[in-house]
N, C-alpha and C positions, 0 to 999 in steps of 0.2 A: 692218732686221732686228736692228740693235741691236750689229753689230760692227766693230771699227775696220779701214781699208781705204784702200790706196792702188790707182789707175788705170793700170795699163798700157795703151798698143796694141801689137798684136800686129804690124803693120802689113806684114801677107799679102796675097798676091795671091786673095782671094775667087772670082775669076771661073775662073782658072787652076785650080779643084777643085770636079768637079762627078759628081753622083749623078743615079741617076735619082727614088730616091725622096726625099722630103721628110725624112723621116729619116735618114736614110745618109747626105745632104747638111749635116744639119746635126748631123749627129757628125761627120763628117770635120771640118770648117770651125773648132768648138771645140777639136776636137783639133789640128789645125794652128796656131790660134792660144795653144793649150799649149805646144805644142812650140818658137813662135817664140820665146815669152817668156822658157821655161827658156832656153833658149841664150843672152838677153840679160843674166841675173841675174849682177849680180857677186858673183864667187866672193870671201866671205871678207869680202865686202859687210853693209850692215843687215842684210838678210834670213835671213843665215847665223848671225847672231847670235842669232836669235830662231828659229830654222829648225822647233822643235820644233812650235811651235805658228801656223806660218805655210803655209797652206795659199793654194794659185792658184785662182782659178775665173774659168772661158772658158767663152762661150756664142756662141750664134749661135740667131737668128729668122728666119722666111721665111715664106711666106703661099701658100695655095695656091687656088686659084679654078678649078672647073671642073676642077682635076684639072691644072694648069698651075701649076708652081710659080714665086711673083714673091719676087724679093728688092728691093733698092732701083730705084725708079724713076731713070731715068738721060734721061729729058728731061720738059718738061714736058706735051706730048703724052701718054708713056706714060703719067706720074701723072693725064693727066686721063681717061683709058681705064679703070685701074685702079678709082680712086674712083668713076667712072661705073658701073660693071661691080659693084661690092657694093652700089648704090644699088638697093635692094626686094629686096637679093638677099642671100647670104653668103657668110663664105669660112672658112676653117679655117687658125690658126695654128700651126704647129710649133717648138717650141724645145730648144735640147740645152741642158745644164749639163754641164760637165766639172771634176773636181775634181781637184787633183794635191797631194797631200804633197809638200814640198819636202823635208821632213827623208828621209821614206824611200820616196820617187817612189809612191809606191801613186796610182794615178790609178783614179777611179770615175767614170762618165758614165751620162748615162741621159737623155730625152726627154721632153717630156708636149706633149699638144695641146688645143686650144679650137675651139670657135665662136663665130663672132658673126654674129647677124643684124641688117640694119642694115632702118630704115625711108627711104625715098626722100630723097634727097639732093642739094638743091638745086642750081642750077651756080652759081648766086653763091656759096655755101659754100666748092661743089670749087674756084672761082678763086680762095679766098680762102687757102684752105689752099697750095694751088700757090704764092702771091704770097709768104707765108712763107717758102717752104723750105723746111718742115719736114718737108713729104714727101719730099724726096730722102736724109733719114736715116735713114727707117725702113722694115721690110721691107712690103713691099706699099702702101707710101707713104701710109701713115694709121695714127695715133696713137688709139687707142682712149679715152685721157683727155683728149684736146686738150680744150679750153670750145668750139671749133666742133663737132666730132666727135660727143661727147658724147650731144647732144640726139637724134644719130638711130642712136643703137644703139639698138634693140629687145630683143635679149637677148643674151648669153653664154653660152654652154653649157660648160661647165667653168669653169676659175682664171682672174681677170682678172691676176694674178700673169701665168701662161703668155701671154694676150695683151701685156701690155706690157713683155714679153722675160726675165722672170726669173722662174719657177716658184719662191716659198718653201719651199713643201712638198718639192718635190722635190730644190731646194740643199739645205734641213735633211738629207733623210735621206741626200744623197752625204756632207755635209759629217762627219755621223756615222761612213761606212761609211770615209772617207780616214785619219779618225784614226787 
């Protein structure tokens, strides 16, 4: 998006904070991981030097299927249930942005969701993506850009921004409103 950025973790207990809805879930989860970060920020530090123009932003994704909300897959069972489970089928992603001025704490958040329909999904595919890893990083444990993935998305329904955890449209206008 064309702006300079360093990486925090927030490194929260995710599981420890829970909603029932997919939204509610994943504004808490940004906002907790807002909250870890300020507390981490050294006072008087880089960041305080530049504070004016140094704005946080925390996000969190999660996937929901069937009306079942999955965040990371935590064996490789579940990720081959999961992947199994959107093959001929779809699911809907949910993502928060949470923006926080450091200079003068004004915090904006806000959500946006997608769909993806996928076409039928090989199980050599799904073993292969498992054999990665890559699914235990991401929420509903499949990567919409992977080069595996890819070929059997059928469509999107909204941002592929939103599917692969960071809505631009909707950073841009918090990032506006934090100012």
């Amino acid at each position: 998006m064309g702006y300079e950025f360093a990486i925090m973790t927030a490194d929260i207990d995710e599981k420890g904070i829970r909603r029932e809805k997919p939204e509610d879930l994943v504004m808490a989860l940004a906002e907790a991981k807002a909250d870890a970060i300020v507390q981490r920020l050294p006072v008087g530090g880089p960041l305080e030097e530049d504070a004016s123009t140094t704005l946080l932003i925390t996000a969190d994704t999660v996937v929901v299927y069937r009306g079942v909300i999955r965040e990371k897959p935590t064996s490789e069972k579940e990720a081959h249930e999961f992947i199994k489970g959107y093959s001929g089928s779809h699911a809907a992603v949910v993502g928060s942005i949470v923006v926080t001025n450091l200079a003068t704490g004004k915090r904006c958040g806000g959500w946006d969701s997608a769909e993806v329909y996928f076409l039928e999904i090989p199980d050599e595919v799904i073993d292969s993506l498992i054999d990665e890893g890559i699914t235990f990083n991401v929420a509903g444990g499949l990567m919409l850009e992977h080069p595996l993935t890819l070929p059997f998305v059928d469509a999107v329904v909204g941002s592929t921004d939103t599917v692969m955890g960071l809505s631009k449209a909707l950073t841009e206008k918090l990032l506006l409103e934090a100012l």
